[in-house]
VMD Tcl script that draws the C-alpha trace (Angstrom):
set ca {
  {0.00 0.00 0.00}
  {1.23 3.56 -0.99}
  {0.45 5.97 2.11}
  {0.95 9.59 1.83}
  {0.87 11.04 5.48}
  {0.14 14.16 5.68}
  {2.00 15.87 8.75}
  {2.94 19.56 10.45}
  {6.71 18.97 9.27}
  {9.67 17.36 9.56}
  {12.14 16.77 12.62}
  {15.55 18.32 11.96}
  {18.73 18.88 14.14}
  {17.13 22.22 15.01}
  {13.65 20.67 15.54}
  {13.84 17.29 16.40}
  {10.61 16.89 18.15}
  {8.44 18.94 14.64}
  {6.64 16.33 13.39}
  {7.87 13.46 15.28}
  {4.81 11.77 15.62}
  {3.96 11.38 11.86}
  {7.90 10.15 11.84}
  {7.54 7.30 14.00}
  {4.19 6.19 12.53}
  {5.85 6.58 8.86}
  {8.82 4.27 10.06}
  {6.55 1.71 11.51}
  {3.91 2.03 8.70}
  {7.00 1.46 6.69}
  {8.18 -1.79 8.54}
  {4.87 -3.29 7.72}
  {5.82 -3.25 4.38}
  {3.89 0.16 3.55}
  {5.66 2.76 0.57}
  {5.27 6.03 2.88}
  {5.70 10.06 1.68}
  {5.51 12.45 4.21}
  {4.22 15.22 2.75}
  {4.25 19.15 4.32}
  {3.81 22.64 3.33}
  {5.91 23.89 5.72}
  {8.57 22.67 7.85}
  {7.92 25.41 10.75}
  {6.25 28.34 11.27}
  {9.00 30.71 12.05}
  {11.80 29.19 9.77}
  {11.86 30.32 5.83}
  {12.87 27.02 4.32}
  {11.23 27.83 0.73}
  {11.11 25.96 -2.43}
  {11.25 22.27 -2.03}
  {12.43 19.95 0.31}
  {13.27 16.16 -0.42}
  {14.74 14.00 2.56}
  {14.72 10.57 2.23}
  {16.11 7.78 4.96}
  {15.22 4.54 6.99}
  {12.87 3.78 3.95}
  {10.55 7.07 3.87}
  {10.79 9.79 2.40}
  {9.49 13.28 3.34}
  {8.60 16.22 0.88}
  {7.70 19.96 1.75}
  {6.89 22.94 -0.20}
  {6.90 26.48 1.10}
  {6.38 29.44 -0.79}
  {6.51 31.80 2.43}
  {7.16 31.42 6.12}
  {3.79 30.82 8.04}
  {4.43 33.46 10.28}
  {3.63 35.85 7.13}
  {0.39 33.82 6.15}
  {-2.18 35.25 8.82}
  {-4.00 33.51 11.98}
  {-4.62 29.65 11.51}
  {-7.84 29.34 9.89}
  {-8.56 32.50 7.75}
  {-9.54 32.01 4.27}
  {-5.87 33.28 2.82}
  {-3.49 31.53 4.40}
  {-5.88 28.17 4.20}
  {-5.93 28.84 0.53}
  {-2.46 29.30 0.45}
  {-1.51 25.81 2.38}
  {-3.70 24.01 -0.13}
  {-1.72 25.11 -3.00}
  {1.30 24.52 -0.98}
  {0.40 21.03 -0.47}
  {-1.08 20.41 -3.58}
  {2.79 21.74 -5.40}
  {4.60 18.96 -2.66}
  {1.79 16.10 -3.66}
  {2.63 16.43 -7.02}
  {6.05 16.09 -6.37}
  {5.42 12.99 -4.53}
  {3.64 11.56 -7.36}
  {6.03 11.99 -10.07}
  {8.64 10.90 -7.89}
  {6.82 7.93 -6.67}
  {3.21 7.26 -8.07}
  {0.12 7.83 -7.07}
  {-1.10 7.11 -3.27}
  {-3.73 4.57 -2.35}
  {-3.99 6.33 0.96}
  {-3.71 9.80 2.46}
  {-3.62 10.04 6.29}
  {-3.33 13.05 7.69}
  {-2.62 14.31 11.56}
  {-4.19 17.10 13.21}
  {-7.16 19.21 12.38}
  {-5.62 22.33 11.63}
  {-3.44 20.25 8.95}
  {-6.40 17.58 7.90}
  {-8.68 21.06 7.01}
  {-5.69 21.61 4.22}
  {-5.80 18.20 3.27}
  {-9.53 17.90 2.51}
  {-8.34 19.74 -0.59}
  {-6.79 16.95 -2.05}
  {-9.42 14.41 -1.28}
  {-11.28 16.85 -3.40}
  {-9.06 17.32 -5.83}
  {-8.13 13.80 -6.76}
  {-10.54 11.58 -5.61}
  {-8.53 9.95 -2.70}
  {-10.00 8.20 0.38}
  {-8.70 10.71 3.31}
  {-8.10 9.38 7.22}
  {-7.40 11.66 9.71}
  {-6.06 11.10 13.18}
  {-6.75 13.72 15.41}
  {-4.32 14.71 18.62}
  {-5.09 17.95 18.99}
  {-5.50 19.45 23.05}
  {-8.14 22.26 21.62}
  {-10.26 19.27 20.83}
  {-10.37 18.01 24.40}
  {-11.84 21.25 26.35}
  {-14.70 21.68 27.11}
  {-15.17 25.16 25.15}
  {-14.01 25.19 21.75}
  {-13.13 28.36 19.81}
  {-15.80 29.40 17.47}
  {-13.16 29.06 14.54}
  {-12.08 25.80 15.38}
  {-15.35 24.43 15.93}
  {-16.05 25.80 12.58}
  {-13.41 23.61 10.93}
  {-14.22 20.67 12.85}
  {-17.51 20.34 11.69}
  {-16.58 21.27 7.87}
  {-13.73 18.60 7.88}
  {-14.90 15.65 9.94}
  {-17.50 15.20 7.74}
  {-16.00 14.84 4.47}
  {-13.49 12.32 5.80}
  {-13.29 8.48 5.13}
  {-12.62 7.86 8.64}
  {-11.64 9.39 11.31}
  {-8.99 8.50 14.17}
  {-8.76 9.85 17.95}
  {-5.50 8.79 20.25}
  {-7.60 8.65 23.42}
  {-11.72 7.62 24.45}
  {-11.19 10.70 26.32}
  {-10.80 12.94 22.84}
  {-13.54 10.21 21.20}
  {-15.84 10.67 23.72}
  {-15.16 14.80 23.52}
  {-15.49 15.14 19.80}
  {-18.80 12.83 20.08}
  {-20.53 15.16 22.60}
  {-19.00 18.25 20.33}
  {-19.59 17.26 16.48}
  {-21.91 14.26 16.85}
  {-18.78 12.48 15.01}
  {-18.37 8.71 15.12}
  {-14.39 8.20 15.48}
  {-11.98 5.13 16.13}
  {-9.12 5.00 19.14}
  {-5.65 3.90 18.16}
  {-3.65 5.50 21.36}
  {-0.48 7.22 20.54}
  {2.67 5.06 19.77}
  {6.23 4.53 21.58}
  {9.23 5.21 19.10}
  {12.36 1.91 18.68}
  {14.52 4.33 20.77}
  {13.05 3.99 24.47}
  {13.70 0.70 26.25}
  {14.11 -0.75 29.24}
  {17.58 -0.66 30.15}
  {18.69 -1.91 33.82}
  {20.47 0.19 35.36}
  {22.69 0.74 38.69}
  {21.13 1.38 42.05}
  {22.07 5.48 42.67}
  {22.38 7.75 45.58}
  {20.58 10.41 44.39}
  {16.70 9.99 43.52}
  {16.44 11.17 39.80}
  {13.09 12.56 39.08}
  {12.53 13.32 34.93}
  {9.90 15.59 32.95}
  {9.57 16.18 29.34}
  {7.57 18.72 27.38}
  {7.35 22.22 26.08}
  {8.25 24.53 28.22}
  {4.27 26.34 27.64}
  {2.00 27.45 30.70}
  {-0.06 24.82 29.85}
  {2.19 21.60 30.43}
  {2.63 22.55 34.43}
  {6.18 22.83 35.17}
  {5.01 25.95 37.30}
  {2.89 23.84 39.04}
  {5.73 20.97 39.52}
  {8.16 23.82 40.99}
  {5.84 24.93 43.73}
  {5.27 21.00 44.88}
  {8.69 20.34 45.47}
  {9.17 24.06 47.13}
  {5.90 23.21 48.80}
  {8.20 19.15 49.79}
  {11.57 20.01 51.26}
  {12.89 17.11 50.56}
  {16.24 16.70 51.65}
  {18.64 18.68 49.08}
  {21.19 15.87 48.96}
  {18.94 12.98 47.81}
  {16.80 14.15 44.60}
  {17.37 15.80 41.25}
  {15.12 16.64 38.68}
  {15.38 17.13 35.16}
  {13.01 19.12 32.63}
  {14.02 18.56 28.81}
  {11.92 20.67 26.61}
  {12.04 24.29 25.32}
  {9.36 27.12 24.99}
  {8.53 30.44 26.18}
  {8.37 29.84 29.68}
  {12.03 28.70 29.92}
  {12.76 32.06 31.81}
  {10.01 32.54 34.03}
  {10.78 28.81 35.31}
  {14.20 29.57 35.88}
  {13.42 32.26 37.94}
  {10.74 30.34 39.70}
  {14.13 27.92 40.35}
  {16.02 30.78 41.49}
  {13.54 31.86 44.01}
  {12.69 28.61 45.46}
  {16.35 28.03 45.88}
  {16.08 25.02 44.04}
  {19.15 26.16 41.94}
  {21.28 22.23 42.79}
  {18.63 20.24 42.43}
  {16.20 20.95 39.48}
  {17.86 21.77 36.06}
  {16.54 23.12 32.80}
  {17.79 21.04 30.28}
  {16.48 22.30 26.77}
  {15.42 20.37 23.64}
  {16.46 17.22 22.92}
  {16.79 14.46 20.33}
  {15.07 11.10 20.91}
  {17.68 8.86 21.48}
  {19.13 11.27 23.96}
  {15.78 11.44 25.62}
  {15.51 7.70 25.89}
  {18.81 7.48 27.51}
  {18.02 10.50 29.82}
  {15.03 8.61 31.01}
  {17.13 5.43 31.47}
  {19.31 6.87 33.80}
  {15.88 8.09 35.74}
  {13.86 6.88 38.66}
  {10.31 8.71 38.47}
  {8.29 10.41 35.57}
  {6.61 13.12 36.28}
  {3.46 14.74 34.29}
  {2.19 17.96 35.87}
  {-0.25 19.22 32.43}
  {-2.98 21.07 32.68}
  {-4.70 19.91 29.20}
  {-3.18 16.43 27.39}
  {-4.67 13.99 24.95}
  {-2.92 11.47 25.45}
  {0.88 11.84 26.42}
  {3.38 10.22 24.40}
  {6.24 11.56 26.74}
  {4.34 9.42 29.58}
  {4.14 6.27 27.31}
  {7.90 6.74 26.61}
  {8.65 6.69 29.93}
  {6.49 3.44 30.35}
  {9.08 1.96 27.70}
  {11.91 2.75 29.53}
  {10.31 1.30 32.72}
  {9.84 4.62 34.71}
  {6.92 4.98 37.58}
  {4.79 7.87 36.54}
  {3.32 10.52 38.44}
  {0.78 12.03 35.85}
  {-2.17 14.62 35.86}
  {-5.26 13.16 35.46}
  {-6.20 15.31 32.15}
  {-7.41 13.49 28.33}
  {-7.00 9.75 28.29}
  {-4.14 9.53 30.93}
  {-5.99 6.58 32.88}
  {-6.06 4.81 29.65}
  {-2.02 3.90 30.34}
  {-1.81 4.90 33.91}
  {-3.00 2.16 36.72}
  {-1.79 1.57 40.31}
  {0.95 -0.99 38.92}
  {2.82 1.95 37.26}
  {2.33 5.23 38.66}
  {0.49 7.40 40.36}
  {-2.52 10.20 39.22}
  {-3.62 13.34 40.67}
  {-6.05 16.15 40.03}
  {-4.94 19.08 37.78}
  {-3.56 21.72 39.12}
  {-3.81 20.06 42.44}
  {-0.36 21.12 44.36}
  {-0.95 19.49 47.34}
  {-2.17 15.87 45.46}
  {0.97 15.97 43.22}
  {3.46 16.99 46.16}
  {2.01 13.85 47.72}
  {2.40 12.09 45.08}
  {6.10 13.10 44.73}
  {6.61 12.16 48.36}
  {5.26 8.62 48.09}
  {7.46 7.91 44.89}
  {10.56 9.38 46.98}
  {9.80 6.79 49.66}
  {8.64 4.10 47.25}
  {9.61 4.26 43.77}
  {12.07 0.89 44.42}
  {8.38 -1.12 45.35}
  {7.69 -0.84 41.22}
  {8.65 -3.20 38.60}
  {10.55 -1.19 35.84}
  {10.74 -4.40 33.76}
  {6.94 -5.48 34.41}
  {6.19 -1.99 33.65}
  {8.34 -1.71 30.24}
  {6.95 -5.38 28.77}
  {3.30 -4.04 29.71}
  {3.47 -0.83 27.30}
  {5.10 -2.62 25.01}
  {2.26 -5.16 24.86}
  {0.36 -2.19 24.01}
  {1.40 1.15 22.32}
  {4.86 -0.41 20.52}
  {5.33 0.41 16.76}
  {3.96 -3.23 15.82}
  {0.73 -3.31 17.91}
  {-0.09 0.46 16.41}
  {0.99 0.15 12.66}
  {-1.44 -3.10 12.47}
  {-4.19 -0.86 13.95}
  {-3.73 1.50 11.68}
  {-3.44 -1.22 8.58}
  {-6.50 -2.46 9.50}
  {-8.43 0.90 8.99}
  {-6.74 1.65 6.04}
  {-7.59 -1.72 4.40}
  {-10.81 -0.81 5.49}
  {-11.01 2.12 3.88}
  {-9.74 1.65 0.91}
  {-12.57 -1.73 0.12}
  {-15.00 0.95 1.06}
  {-13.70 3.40 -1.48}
  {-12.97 0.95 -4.40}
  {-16.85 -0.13 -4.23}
  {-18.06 3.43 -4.19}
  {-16.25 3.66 -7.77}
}
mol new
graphics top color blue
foreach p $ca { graphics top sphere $p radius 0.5 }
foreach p [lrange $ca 0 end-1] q [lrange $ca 1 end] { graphics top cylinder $p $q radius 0.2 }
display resetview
């Protein structure tokens, strides 16, 4: 099967985590035995990048046309720069199809990306998937713009897939749209790796460094602890706007030894990161379901998670630990029971169980199935 995935970019040595999700579901797409183009129309907002853009490795390849930067296109959503993105993606489909043939599938991720992509179901008669992991889509008041573009998009799709029952269940009671769950998937990189008993307690969070992933929140609960100075680290990888006001928040709490800022990083440095961990921590306000949480899983972590989109869909009393959001007290309890317990938990037992579930295999048949699906559905409608 030829599968064009339609995705928000590329990762790249200055972005590794852009469009890592449509990466890892290309690669293991591609293990099945899939052809896969990833096709974009623009590699990041803020970066120029134009023309196009052909990258091809581990099997995939991934082509992107931009004709501007999308910080010069307008708000996401108006008329103009929507018009713009279609011909965009329509120049880098194109491309894809004289390079490689025509596509059997397109599968695209995200709403504001799957509204684009409608165009080319349109267009040239394709049967169109999208999988939808968007946060906007999980509150309980939606923007009048976005709600807007749900309702125009969902229903011209073939089929449509949500990464939680949490975001199912929210895009029911919202658009009165039927959708399927495939959860999120864990990348080859992050596995359980045993690993030396250490002095120090290392606690680990990943994310974006955005008001709306916590950190702020995680700050005050070990300020709020005490724990003794000499016994516990943390680490935050991630970058965003925040990064200064959290470093002052550090500063202030005196916290300066033991919690450290680490910035973006790659994958594989991630997964080893994580390996030399003892806790997980996930202090969001608003999640669909977490792939930094499942990655952790992999690697065998305890997690101490939010209880926010489809979070008790991977989280049970076996592996970590769940509090309310924004709930400083419930998550500084938390903290404190992992400090004095985190050695009761079976890393391996934990690792082999989200395996069994969310690895590359058990997702990229899911997602097989659907598109077989799909496509019988669309040949008899010919």
């Amino acid at each position: 099967m030829q599968i064009f995935i339609i995705a928000r970019g590329y990762p790249t040595k200055q972005n590794p985590q852009w469009g890592c999700f449509e990466k890892d579901q290309a690669l293991a797409l591609n293990k099945m035995g899939h052809k896969v183009v990833i096709l974009s129309y623009r590699q990041h907002p803020f970066i120029p990048n134009l023309g196009y853009q052909v990258i091809e490795e581990q099997g995939i390849c991934s082509i992107s046309f931009n004709a501007l930067p999308g910080r010069l296109l307008g708000k996401q959503g108006t008329k103009l720069r929507i018009w713009f993105e279609q011909w965009e993606l329509d120049k880098a489909y194109k491309c894809a199809v004289k390079l490689y043939g025509e596509p059997d599938i397109i599968y695209s991720h995200y709403l504001f990306i799957t509204h684009v992509a409608t165009h080319l179901k349109r267009k040239y008669n394709k049967p169109l998937i999208g999988i939808e992991h968007w946060s906007e889509l999980n509150k309980e008041n939606i923007a009048t713009h976005i709600e807007r573009m749900a309702k125009k998009t969902y229903s011209t799709l073939d089929a449509l897939i949500t990464v939680s029952h949490s975001l199912e269940q929210s895009i029911q009671n919202h658009f009165k749209c039927n959708s399927i769950v495939i959860h999120n998937m864990i990348g080859d990189e992050f596995q359980y790796m045993p690993q030396k008993t250490k002095q120090i307690l290392q606690f680990i969070s990943t994310g974006s460094l955005i008001k709306r992933k916590g950190f702020d929140l995680l700050l005050l609960a070990f300020k709020k602890l005490k724990l003794p100075s000499d016994k516990w680290n943390l680490n935050i990888i991630g970058e965003g706007k925040e990064h200064r006001n959290l470093q002052k928040q550090i500063r202030e709490h005196g916290l300066n030894n033991n919690i450290h800022l680490l910035g973006g990083k790659n994958k594989t440095e991630i997964a080893e990161l994580l390996n030399q961990s003892d806790v997980f921590i996930l202090p969001s306000r608003n999640e669909n379901f977490s792939v930094a949480v499942l990655e952790a899983l992999a690697c065998g972590l305890p997690v101490i998670a939010s209880i926010c989109g489809g979070i008790k869909e991977c989280i049970n009393d076996k592996n970590g630990l769940l509090f309310e959001v924004d709930d400083i007290n419930g998550l500084a309890k938390c903290i404190k029971y992992m400090y004095d317990h985190h050695q009761d938990y079976d890393r391996q037992a934990i690792a082999a169980d989200c395996k069994a579930h969310f690895s590359s295999e058990v997702i990229a048949k899911q997602l097989t199935n659907i598109f077989e699906d799909v496509m019988a559905e669309h040949k008899n409608k010919k």
